[in-house]
BABAVEX-887130 format. One record per residue (C-alpha): residue in one letter; x, y, z. Coordinates in pm, 1 decimal. Example, Ala and Ser with C-alpha at 12.3 -4.5 7.8 and 13.67 -1.06 7.14 Angstrom:
BEGIN
<site><resn>A</resn><u>1230.0</u><v>-450.0</v><w>780.0</w></site>
<site><resn>S</resn><u>1367.0</u><v>-106.0</v><w>714.0</w></site>
This chain:
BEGIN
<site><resn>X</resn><u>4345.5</u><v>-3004.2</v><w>4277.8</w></site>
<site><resn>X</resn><u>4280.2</u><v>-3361.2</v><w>4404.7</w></site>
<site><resn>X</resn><u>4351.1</u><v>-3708.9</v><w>4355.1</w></site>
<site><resn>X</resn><u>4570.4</u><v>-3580.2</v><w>4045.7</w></site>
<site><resn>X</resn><u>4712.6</u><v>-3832.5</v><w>3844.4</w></site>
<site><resn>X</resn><u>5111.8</u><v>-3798.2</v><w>3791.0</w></site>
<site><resn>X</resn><u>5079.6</u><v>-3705.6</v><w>3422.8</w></site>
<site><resn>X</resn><u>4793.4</u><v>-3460.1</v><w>3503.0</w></site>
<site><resn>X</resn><u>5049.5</u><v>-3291.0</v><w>3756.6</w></site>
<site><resn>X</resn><u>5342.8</u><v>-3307.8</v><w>3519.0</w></site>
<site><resn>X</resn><u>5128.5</u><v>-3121.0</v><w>3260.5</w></site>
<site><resn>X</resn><u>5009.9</u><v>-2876.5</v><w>3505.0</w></site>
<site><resn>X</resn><u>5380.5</u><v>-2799.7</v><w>3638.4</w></site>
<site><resn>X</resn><u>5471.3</u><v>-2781.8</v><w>3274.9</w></site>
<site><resn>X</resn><u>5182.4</u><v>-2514.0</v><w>3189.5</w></site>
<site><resn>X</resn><u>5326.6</u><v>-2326.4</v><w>3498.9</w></site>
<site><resn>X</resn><u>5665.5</u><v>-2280.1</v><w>3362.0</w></site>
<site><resn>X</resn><u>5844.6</u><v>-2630.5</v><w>3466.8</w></site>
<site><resn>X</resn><u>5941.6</u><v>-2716.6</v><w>3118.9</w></site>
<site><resn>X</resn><u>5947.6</u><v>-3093.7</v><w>3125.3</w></site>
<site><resn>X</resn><u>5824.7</u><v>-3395.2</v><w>2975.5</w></site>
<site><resn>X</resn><u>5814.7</u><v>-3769.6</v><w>3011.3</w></site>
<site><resn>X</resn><u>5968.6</u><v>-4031.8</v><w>2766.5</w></site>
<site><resn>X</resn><u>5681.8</u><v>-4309.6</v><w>2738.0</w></site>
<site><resn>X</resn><u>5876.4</u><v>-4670.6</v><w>2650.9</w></site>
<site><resn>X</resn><u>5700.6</u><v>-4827.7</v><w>2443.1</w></site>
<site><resn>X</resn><u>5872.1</u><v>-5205.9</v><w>2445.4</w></site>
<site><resn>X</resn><u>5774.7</u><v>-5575.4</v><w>2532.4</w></site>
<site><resn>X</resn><u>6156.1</u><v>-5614.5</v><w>2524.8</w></site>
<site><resn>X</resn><u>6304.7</u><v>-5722.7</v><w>2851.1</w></site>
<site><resn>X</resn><u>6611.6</u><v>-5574.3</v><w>2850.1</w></site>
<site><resn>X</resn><u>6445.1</u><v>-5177.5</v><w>2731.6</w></site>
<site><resn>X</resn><u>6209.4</u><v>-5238.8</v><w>3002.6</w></site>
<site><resn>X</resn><u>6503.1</u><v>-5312.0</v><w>3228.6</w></site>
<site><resn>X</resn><u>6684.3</u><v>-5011.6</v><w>3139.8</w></site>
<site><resn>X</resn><u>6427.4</u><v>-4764.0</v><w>3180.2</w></site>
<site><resn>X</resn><u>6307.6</u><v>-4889.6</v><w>3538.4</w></site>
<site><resn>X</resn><u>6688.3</u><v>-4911.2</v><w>3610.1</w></site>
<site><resn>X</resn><u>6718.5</u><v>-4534.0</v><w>3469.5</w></site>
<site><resn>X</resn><u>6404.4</u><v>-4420.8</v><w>3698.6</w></site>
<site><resn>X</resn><u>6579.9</u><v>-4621.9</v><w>3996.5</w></site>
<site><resn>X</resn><u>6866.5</u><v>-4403.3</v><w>3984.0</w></site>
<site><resn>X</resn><u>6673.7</u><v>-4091.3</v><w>3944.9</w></site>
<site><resn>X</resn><u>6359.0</u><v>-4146.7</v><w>4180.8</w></site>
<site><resn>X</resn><u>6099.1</u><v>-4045.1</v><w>3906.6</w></site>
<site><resn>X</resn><u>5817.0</u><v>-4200.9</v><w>3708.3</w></site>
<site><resn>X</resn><u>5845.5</u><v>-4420.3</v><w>3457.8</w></site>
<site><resn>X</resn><u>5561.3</u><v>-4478.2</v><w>3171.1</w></site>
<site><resn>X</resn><u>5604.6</u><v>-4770.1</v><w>2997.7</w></site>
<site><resn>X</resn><u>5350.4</u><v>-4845.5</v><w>2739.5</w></site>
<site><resn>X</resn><u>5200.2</u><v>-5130.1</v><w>2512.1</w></site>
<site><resn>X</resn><u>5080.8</u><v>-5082.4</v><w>2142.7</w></site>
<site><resn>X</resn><u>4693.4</u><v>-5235.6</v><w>2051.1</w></site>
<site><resn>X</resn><u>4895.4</u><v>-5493.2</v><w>1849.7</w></site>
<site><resn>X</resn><u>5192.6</u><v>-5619.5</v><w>2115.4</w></site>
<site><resn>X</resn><u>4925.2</u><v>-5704.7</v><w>2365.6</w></site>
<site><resn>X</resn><u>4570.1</u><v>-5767.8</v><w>2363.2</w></site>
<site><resn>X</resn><u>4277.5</u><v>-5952.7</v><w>2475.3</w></site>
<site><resn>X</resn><u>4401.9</u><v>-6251.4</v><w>2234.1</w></site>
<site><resn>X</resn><u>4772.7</u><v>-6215.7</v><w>2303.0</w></site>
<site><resn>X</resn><u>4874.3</u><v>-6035.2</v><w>2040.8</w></site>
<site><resn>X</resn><u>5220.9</u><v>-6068.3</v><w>1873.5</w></site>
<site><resn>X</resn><u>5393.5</u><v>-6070.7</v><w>2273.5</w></site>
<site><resn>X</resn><u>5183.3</u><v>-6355.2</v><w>2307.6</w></site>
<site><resn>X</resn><u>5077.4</u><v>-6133.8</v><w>2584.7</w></site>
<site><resn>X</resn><u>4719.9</u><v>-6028.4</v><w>2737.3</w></site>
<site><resn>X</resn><u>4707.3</u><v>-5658.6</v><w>2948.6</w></site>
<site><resn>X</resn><u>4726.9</u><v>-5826.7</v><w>3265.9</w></site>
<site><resn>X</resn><u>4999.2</u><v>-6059.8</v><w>3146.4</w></site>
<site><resn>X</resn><u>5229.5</u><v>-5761.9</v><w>3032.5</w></site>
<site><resn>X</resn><u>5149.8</u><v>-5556.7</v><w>3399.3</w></site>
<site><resn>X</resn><u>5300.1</u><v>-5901.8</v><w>3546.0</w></site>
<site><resn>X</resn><u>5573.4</u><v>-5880.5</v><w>3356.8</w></site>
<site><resn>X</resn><u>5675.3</u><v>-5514.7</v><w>3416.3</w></site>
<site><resn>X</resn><u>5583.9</u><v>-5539.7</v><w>3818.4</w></site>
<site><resn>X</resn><u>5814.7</u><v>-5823.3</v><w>3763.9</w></site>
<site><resn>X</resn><u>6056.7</u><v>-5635.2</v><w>3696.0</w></site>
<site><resn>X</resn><u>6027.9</u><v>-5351.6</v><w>3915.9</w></site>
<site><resn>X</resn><u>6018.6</u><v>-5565.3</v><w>4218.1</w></site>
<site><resn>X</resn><u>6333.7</u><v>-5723.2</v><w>4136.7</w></site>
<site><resn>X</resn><u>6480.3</u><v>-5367.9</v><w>4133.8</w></site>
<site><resn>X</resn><u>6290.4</u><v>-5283.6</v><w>4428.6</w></site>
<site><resn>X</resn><u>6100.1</u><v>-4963.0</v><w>4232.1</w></site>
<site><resn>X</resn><u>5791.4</u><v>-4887.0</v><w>4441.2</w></site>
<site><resn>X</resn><u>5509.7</u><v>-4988.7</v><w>4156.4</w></site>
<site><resn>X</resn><u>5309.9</u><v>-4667.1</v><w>4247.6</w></site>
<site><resn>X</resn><u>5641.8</u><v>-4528.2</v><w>4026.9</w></site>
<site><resn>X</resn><u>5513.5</u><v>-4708.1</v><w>3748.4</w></site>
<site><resn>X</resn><u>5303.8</u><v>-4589.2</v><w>3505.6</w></site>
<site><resn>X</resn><u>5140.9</u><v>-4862.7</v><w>3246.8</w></site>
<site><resn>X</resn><u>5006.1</u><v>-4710.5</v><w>2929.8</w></site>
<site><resn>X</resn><u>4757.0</u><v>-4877.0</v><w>2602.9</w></site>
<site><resn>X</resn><u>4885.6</u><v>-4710.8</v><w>2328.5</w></site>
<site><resn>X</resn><u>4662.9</u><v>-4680.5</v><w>1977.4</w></site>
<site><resn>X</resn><u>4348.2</u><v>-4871.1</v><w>2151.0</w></site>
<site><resn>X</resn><u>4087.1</u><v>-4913.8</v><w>1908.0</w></site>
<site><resn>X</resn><u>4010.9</u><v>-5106.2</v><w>1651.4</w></site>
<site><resn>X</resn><u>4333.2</u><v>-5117.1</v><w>1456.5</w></site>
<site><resn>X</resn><u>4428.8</u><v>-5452.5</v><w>1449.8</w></site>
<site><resn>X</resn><u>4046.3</u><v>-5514.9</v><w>1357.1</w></site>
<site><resn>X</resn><u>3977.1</u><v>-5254.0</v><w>1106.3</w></site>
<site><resn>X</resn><u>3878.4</u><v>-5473.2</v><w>798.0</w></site>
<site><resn>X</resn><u>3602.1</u><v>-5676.2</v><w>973.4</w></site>
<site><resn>X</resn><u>3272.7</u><v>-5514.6</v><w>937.0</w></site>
<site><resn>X</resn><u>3239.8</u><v>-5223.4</v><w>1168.1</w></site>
<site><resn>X</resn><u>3049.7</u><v>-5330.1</v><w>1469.6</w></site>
<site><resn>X</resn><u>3265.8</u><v>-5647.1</v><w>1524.2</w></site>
<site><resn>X</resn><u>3580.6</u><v>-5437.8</v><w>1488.4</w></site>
<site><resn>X</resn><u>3429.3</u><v>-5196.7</v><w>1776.7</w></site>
<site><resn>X</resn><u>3335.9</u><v>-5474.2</v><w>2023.6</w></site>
<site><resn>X</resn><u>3672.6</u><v>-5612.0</v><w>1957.0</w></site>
<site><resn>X</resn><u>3844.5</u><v>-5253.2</v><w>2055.6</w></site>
<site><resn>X</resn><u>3501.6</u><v>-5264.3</v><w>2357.5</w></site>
<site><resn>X</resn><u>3743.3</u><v>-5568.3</v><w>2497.6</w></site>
<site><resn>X</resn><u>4022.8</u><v>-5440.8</v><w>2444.6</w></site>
<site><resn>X</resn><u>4009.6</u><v>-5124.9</v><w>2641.5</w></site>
<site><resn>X</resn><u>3836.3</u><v>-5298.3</v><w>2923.0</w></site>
<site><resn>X</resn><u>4093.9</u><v>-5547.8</v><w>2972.2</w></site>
<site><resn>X</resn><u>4379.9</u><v>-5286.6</v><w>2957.4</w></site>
<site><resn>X</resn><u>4213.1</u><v>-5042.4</v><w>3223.6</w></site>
<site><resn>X</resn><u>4069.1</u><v>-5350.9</v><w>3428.4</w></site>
<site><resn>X</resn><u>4467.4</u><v>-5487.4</v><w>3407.4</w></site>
<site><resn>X</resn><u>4556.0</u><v>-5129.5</v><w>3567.1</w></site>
<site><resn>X</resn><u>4669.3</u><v>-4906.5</v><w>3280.6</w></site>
<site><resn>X</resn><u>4591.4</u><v>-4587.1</v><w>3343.0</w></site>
<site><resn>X</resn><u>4703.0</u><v>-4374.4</v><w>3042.6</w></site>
<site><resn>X</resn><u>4511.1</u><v>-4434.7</v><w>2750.0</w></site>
<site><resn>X</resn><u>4538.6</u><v>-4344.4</v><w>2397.1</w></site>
<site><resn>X</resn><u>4226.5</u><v>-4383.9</v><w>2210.4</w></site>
<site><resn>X</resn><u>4302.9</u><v>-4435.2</v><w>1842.7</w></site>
<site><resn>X</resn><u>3974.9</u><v>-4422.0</v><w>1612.3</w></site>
<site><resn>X</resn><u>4110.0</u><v>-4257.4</v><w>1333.8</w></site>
<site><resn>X</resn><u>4140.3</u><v>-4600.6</v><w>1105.7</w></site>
<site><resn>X</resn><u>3821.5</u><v>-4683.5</v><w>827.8</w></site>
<site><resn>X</resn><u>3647.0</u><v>-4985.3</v><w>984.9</w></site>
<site><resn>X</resn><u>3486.6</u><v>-5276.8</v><w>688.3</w></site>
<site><resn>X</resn><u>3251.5</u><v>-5065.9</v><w>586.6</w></site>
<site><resn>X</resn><u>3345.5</u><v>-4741.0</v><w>597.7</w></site>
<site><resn>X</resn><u>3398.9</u><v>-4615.1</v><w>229.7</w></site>
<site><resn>X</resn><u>3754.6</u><v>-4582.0</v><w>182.6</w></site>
<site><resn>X</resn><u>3747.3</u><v>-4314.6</v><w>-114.2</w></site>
<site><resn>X</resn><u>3763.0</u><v>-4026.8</v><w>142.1</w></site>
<site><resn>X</resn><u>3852.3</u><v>-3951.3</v><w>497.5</w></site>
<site><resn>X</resn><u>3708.1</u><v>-4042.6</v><w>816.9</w></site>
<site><resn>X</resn><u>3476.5</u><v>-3836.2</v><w>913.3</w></site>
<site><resn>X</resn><u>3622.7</u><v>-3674.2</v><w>1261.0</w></site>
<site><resn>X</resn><u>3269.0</u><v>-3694.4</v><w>1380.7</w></site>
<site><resn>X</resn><u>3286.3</u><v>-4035.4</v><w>1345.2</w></site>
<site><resn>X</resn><u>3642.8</u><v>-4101.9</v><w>1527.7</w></site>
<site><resn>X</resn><u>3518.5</u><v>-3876.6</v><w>1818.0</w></site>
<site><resn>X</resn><u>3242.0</u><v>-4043.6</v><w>1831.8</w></site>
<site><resn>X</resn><u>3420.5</u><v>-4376.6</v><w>1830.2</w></site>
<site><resn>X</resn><u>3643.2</u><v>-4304.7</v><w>2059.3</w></site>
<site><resn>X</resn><u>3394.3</u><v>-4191.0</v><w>2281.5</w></site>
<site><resn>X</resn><u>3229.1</u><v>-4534.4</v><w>2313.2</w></site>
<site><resn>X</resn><u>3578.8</u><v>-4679.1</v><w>2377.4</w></site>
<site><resn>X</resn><u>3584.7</u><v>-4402.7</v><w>2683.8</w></site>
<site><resn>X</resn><u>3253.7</u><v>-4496.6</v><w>2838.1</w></site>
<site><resn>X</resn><u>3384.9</u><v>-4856.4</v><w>2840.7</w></site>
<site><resn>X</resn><u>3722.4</u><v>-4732.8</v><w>3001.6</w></site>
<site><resn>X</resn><u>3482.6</u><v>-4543.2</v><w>3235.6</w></site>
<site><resn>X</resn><u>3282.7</u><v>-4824.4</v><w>3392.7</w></site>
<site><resn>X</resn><u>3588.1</u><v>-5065.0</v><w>3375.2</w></site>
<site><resn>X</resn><u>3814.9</u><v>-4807.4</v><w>3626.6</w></site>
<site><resn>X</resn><u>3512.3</u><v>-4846.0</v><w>3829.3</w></site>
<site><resn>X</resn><u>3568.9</u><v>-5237.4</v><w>3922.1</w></site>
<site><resn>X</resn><u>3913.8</u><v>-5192.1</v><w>4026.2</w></site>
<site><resn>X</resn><u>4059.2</u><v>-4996.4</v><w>4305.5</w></site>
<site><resn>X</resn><u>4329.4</u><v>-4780.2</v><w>4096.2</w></site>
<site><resn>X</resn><u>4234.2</u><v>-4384.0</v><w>4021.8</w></site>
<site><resn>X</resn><u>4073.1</u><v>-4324.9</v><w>3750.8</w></site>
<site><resn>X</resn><u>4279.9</u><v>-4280.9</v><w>3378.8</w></site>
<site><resn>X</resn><u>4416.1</u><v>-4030.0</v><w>3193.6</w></site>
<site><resn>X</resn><u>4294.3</u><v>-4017.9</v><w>2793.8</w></site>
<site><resn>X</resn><u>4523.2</u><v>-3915.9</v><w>2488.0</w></site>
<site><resn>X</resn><u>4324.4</u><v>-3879.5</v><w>2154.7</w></site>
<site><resn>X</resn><u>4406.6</u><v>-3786.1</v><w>1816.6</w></site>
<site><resn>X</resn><u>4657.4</u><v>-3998.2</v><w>1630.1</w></site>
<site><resn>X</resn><u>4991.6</u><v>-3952.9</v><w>1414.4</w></site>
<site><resn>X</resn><u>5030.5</u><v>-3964.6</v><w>1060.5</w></site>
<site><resn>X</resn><u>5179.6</u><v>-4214.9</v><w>919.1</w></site>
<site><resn>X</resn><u>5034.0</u><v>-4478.7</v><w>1112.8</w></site>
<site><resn>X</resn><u>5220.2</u><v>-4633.9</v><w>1423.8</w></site>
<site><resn>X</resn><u>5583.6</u><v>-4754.1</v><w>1346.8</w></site>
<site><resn>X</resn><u>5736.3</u><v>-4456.1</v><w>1142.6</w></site>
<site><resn>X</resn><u>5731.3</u><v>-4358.2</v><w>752.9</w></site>
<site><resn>X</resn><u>5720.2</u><v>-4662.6</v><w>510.9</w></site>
<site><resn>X</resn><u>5857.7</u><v>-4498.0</v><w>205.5</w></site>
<site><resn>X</resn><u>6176.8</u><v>-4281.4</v><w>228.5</w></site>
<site><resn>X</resn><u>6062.9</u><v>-4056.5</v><w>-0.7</w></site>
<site><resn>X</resn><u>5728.6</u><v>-4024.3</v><w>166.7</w></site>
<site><resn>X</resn><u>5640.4</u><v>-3632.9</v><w>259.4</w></site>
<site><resn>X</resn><u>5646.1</u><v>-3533.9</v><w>594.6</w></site>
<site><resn>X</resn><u>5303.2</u><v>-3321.9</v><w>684.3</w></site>
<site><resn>X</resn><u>5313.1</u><v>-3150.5</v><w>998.4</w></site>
<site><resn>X</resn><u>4972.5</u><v>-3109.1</v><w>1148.7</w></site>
<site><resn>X</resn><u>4753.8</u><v>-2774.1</v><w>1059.8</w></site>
<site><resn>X</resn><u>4658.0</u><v>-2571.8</v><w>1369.2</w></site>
<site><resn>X</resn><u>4318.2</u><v>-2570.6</v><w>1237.0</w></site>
<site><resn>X</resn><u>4287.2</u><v>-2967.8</v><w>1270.9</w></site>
<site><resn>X</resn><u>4420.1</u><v>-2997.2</v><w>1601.5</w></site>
<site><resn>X</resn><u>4193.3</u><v>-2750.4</v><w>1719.8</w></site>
<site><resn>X</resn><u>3884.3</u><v>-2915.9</v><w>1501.6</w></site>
<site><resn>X</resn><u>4020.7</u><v>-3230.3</v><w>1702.4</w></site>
<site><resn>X</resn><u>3980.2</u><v>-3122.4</v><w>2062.9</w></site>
<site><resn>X</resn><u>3623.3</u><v>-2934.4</v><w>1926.9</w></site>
<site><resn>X</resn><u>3467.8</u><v>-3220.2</v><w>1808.9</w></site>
<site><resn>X</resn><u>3607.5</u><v>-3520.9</v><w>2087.3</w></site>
<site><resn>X</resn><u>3459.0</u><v>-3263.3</v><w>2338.0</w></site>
<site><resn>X</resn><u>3131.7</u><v>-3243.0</v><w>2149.3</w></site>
<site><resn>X</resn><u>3181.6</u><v>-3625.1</v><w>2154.7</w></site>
<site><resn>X</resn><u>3258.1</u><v>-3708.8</v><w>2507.0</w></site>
<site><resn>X</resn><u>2994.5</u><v>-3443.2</v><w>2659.7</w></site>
<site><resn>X</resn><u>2755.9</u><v>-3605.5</v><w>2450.4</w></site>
<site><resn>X</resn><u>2809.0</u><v>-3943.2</v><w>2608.0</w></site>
<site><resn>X</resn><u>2767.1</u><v>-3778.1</v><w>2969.0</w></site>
<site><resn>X</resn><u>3176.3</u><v>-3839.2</v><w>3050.3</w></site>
<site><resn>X</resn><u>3221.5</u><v>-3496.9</v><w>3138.5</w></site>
<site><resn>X</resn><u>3469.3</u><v>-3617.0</v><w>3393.6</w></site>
<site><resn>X</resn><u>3624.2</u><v>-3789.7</v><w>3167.2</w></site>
<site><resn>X</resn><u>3708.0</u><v>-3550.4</v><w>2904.5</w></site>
<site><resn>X</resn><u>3851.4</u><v>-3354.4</v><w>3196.9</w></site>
<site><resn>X</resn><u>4146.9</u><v>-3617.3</v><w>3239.4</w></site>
<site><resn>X</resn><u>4209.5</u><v>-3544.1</v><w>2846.5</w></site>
<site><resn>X</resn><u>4610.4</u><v>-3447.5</v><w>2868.6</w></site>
<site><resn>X</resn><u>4729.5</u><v>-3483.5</v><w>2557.4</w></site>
<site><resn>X</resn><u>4647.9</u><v>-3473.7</v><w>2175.4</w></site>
<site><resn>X</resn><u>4890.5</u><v>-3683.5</v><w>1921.2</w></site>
<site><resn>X</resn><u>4959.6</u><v>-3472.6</v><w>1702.8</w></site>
<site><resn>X</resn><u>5291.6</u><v>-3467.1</v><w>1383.6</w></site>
<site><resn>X</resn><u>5551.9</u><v>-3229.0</v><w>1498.9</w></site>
<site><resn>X</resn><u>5730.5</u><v>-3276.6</v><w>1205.5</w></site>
<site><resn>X</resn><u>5953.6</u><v>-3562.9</v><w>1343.3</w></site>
<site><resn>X</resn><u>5957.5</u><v>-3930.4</v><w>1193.2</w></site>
<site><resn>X</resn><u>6152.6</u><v>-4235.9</v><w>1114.1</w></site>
<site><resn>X</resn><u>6216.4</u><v>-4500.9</v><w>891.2</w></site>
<site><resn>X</resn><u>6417.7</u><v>-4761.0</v><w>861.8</w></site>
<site><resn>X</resn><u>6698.2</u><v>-4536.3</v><w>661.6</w></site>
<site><resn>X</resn><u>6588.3</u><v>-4165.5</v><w>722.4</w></site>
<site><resn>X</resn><u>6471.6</u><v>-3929.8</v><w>997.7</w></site>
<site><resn>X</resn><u>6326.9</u><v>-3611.0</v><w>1026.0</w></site>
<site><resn>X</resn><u>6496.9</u><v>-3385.8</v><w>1276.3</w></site>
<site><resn>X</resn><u>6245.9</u><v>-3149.3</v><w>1487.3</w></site>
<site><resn>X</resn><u>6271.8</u><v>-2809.0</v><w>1325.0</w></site>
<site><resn>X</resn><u>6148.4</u><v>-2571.4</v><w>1588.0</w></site>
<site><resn>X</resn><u>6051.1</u><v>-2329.7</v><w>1325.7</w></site>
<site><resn>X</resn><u>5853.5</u><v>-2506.9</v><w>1154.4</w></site>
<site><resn>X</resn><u>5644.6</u><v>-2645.3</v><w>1421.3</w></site>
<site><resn>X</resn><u>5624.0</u><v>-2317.0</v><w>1643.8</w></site>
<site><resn>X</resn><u>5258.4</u><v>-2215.4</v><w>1384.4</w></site>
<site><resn>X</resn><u>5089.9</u><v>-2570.2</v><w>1518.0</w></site>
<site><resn>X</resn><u>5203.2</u><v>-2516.1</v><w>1896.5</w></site>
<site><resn>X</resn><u>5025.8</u><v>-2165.6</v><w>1875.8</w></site>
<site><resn>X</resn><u>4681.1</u><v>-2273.2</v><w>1952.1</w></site>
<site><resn>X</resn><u>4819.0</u><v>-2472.6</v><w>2227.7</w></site>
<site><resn>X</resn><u>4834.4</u><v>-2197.8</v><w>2441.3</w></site>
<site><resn>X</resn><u>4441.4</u><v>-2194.3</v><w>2478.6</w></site>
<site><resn>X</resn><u>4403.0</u><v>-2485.8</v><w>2670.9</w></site>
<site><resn>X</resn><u>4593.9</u><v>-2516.3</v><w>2989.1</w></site>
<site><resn>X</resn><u>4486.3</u><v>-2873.4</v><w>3052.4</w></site>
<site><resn>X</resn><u>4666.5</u><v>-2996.4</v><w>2679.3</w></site>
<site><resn>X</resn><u>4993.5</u><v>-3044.7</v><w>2573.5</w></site>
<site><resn>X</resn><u>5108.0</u><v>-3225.7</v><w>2236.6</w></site>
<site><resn>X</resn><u>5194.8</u><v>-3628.3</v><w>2270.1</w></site>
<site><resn>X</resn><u>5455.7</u><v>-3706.3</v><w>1972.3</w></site>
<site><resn>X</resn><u>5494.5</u><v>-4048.6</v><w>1844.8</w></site>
């Protein structure tokens, strides 16, 4: 294989038998940035440090930050600790409409349109594409269809498509699928902890296939590594749910079937 990008290779070592992972960062925080490119320093290895749809976006978001402002600040960084920046591996995490999701539906898409182009133009190149939020005008009395999230996210991968072609960088690897609870743990202690079926993780790489083949990105869907999926591990501010390897070992059955997949846990 070609031109693979380092999270491509690390899954396919990992499908081979090298049993390891990567710990994405996900921080606007100067001194956890500084400690994880310190940390891959020492070691020599990659390190993926990542930016949620609401720290950084096309308006600032809450960083006061835009994509290309936050790769500044991380190449910053790694200069100063002399870390060759081919070492460092810039992520979009939950792109989509989230921050967007109670203006009417087409304005929240345009809005996550932008957004993704600016974070692949900016030189991200792992992206999570989170559609599984109801938009203005989707009714709210039952769940998204995940037609329509495929089909969203889909849109948001055409964009990513066209916008890797303007810059020199390779081209990006996709995550899809999204937690539950949304992004930032639990909200209520007492809130149960549902580990994703087998059945909808599999009906989630089925249809976002369907989806992206649709659309012609056939290339794309082929730098799909991971799928978010709820292991069974979570957080709040006074809890948090150990991994029970038993309990998950039913949902990482189905995994086996596709040797280009692996879980992404949030």
């Amino acid at each position: 294989m070609m031109n693979l990008h380092p999270l491509q290779k690390l899954v396919s070592d990992y499908k081979n038998g090298s049993k390891q992972g990567i710990c994405s960062v996900c921080s606007a925080n100067e001194y956890v940035i500084g400690a994880a490119l310190r940390r891959a320093s020492m070691s020599g290895a990659y390190v993926l440090i990542e930016s949620t749809a609401n720290q950084v976006d096309q308006f600032g978001g809450y960083t006061g930050m835009k994509p290309a402002d936050f790769r500044s600040f991380v190449h910053g960084f790694a200069e100063k600790l002399s870390i060759p920046l081919e070492r460092v591996l810039l992520g979009g995490d939950h792109l989509g409409p989230l921050t967007w999701k109670s203006e009417q539906n087409e304005d929240a898409m345009l809005n996550a349109e932008e957004l993704v182009r600016q974070y692949v133009s900016a030189g991200f190149t792992k992206i999570h594409l989170d559609t599984s939020m109801h938009l203005g005008e989707d009714r709210k009395d039952r769940p998204l269809d995940p037609l329509v999230m495929a089909e969203r996210a889909a849109r948001l991968c055409q964009v990513a498509e066209e916008s890797c072609q303007m810059i020199s960088l390779g081209n990006p690897v996709y995550v899809i699928g999204s937690e539950v609870p949304i992004p930032g743990g639990i909200h209520e202690e007492d809130e149960a902890l549902q580990i994703t079926k087998p059945e909808d993780f599999s009906k989630t790489v089925q249809v976002f296939e369907q989806a992206f083949r649709e659309k012609g990105l056939e290339s794309a869907w082929e730098r799909v590594i991971a799928v978010v999926v709820q292991p069974g591990v979570e957080f709040g501010d006074e809890s948090v749910h150990a991994y029970d390897r038993d309990k998950a070992r039913t949902l990482c059955e189905p995994l086996k079937k596709y040797p280009r997949l692996v879980f992404e846990g949030h």
